[in-house]
OpenMM code with the backbone's topology and positions (N, CA, C; nanometers):
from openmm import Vec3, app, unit

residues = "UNK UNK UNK UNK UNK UNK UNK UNK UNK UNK UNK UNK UNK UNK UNK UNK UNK UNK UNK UNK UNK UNK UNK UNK UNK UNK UNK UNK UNK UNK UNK UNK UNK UNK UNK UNK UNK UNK UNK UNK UNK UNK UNK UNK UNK UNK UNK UNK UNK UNK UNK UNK UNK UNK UNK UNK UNK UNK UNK UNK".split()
positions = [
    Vec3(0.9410, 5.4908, 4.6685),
    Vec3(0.8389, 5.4085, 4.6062),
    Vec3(0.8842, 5.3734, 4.4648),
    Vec3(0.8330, 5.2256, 4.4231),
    Vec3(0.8917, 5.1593, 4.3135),
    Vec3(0.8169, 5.2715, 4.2150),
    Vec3(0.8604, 5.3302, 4.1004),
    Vec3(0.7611, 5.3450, 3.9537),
    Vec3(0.7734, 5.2790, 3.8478),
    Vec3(0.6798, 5.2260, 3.8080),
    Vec3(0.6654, 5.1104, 3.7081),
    Vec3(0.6530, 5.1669, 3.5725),
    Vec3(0.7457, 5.1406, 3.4673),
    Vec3(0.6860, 5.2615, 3.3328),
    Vec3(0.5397, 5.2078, 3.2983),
    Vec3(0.5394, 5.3112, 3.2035),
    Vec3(0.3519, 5.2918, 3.1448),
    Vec3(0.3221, 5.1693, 3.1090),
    Vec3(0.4503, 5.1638, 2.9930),
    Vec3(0.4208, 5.0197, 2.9112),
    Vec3(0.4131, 4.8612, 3.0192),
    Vec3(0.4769, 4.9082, 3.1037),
    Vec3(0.4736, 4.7874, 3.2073),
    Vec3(0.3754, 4.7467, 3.3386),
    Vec3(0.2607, 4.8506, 3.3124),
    Vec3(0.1809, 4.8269, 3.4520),
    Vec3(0.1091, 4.7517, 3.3610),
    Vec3(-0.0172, 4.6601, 3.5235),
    Vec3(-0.1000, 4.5586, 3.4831),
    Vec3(-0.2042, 4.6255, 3.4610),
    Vec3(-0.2820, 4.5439, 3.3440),
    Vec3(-0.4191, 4.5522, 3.3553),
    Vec3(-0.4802, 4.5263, 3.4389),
    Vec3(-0.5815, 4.6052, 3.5402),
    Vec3(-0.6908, 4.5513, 3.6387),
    Vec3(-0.7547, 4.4602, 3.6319),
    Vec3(-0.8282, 4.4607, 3.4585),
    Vec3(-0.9214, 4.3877, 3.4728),
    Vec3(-0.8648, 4.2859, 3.4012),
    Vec3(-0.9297, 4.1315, 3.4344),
    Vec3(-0.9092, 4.0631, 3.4004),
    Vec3(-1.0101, 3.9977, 3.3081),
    Vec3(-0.9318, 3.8368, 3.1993),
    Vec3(-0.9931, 3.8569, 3.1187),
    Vec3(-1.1140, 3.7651, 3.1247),
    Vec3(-1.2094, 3.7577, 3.0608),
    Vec3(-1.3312, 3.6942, 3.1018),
    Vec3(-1.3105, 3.5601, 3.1169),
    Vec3(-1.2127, 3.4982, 3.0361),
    Vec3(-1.1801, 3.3446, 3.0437),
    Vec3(-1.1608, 3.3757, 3.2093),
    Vec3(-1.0498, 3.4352, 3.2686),
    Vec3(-1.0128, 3.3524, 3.3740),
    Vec3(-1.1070, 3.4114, 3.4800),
    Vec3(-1.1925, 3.5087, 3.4867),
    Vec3(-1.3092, 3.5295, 3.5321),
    Vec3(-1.3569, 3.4130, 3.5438),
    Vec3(-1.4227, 3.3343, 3.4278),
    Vec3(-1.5235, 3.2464, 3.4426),
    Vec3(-1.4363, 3.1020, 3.5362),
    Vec3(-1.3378, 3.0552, 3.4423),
    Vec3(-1.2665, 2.9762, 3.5410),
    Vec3(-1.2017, 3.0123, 3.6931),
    Vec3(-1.2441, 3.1135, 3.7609),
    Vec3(-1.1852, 3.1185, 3.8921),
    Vec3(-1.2633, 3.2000, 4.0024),
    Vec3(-1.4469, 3.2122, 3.8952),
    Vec3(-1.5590, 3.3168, 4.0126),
    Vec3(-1.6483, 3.2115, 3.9771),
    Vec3(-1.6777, 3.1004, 3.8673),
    Vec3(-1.7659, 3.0363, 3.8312),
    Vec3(-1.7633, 2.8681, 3.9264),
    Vec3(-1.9065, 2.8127, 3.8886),
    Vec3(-1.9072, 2.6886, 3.9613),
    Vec3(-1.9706, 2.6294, 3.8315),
    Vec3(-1.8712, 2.6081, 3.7326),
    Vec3(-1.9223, 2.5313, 3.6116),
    Vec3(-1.8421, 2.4181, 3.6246),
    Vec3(-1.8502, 2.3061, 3.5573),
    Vec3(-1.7788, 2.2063, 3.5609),
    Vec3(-1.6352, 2.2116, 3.5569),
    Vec3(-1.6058, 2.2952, 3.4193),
    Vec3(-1.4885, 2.3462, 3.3963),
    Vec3(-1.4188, 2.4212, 3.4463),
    Vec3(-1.4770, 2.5413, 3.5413),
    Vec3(-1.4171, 2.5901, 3.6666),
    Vec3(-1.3698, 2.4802, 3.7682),
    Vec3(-1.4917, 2.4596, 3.8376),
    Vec3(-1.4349, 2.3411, 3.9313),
    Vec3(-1.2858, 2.2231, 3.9282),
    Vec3(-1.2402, 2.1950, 3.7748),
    Vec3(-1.1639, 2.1028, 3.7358),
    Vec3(-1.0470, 2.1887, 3.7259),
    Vec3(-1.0893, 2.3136, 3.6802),
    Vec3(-0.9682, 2.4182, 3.6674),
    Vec3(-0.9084, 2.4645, 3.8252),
    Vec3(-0.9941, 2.4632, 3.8712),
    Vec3(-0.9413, 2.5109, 4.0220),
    Vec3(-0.8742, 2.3960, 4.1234),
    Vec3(-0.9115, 2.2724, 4.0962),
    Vec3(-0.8865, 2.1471, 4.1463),
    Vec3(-0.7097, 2.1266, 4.0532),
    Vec3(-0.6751, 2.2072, 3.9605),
    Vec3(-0.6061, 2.1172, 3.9237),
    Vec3(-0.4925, 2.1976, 3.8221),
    Vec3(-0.5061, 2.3563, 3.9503),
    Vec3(-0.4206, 2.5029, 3.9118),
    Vec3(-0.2855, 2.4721, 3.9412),
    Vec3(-0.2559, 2.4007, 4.0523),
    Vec3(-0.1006, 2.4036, 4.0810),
    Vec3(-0.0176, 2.2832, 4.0174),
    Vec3(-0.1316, 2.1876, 3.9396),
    Vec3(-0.0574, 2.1278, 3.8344),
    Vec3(-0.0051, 2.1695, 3.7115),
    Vec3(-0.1293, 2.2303, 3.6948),
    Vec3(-0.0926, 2.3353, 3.5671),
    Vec3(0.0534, 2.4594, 3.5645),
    Vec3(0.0590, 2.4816, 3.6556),
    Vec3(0.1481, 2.6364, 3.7310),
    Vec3(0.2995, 2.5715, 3.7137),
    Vec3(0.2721, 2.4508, 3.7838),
    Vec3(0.4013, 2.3441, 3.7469),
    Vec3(0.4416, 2.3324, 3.6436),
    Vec3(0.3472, 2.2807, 3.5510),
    Vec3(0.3582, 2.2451, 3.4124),
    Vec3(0.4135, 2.3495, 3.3407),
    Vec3(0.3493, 2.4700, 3.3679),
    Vec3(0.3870, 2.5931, 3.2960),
    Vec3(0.5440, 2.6268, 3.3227),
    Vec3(0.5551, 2.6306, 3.4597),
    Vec3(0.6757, 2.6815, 3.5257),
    Vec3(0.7830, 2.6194, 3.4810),
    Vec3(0.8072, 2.4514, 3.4293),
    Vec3(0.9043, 2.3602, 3.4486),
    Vec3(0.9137, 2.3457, 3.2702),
    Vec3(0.8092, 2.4393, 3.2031),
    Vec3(0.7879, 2.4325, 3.0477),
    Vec3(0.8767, 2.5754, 2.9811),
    Vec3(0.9087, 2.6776, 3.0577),
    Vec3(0.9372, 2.7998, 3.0603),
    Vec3(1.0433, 2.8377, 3.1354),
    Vec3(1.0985, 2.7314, 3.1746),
    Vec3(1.2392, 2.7808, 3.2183),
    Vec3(1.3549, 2.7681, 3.1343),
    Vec3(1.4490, 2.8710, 3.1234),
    Vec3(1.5692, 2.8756, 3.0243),
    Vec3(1.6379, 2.8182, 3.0930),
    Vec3(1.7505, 2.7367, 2.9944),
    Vec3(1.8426, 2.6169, 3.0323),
    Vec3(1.9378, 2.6128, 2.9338),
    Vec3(2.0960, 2.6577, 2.9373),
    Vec3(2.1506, 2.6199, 2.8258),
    Vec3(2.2788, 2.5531, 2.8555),
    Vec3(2.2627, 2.3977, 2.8264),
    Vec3(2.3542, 2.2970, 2.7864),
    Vec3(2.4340, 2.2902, 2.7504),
    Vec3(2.5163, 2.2400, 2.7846),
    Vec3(2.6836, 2.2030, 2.7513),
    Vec3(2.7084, 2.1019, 2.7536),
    Vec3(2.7862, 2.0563, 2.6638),
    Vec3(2.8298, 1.8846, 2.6589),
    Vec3(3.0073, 1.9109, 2.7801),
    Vec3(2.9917, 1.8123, 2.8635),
    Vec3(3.1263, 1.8024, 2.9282),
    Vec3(3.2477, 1.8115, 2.8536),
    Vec3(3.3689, 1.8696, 2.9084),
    Vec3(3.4646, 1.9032, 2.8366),
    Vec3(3.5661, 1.7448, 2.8562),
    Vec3(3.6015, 1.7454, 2.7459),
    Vec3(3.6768, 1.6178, 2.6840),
    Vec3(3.6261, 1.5136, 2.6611),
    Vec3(3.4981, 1.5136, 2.6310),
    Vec3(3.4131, 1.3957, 2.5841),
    Vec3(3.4003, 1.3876, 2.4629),
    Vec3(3.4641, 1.4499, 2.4033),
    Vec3(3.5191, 1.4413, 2.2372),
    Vec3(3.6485, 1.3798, 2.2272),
    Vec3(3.6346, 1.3310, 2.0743),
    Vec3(3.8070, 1.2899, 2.0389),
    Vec3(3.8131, 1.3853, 1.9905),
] * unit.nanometer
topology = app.Topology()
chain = topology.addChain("A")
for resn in residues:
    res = topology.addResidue(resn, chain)
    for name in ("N", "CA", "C"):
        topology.addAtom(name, app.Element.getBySymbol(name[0]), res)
């Protein structure tokens, strides 16, 4: 079995923001839930490491 150190396990509970956006039927829930895997994207494609190189001999 995996053991996870201390500093690295999750919190159970979660925090009231995403409580309300993901148990609630408020406007702002509803829009949030309609429009999570855009966001997830956004996040995902915002947070990925990438490090660049210019092609070799494209200098004088």
């Amino acid at each position: 079995q995996l053991k996870i150190p201390q500093s690295l396990q999750i919190n159970p509970e979660a925090p009231d923001l995403f409580k309300e956006i993901l148990c609630t039927n408020s406007q702002e829930a509803k829009n949030y839930q309609q429009q999570i895997r855009e966001y997830n994207a956004a996040l995902a494609f915002a947070s990925m490491g990438a490090e660049i190189k210019a092609p070799l001999g494209t200098c004088p």
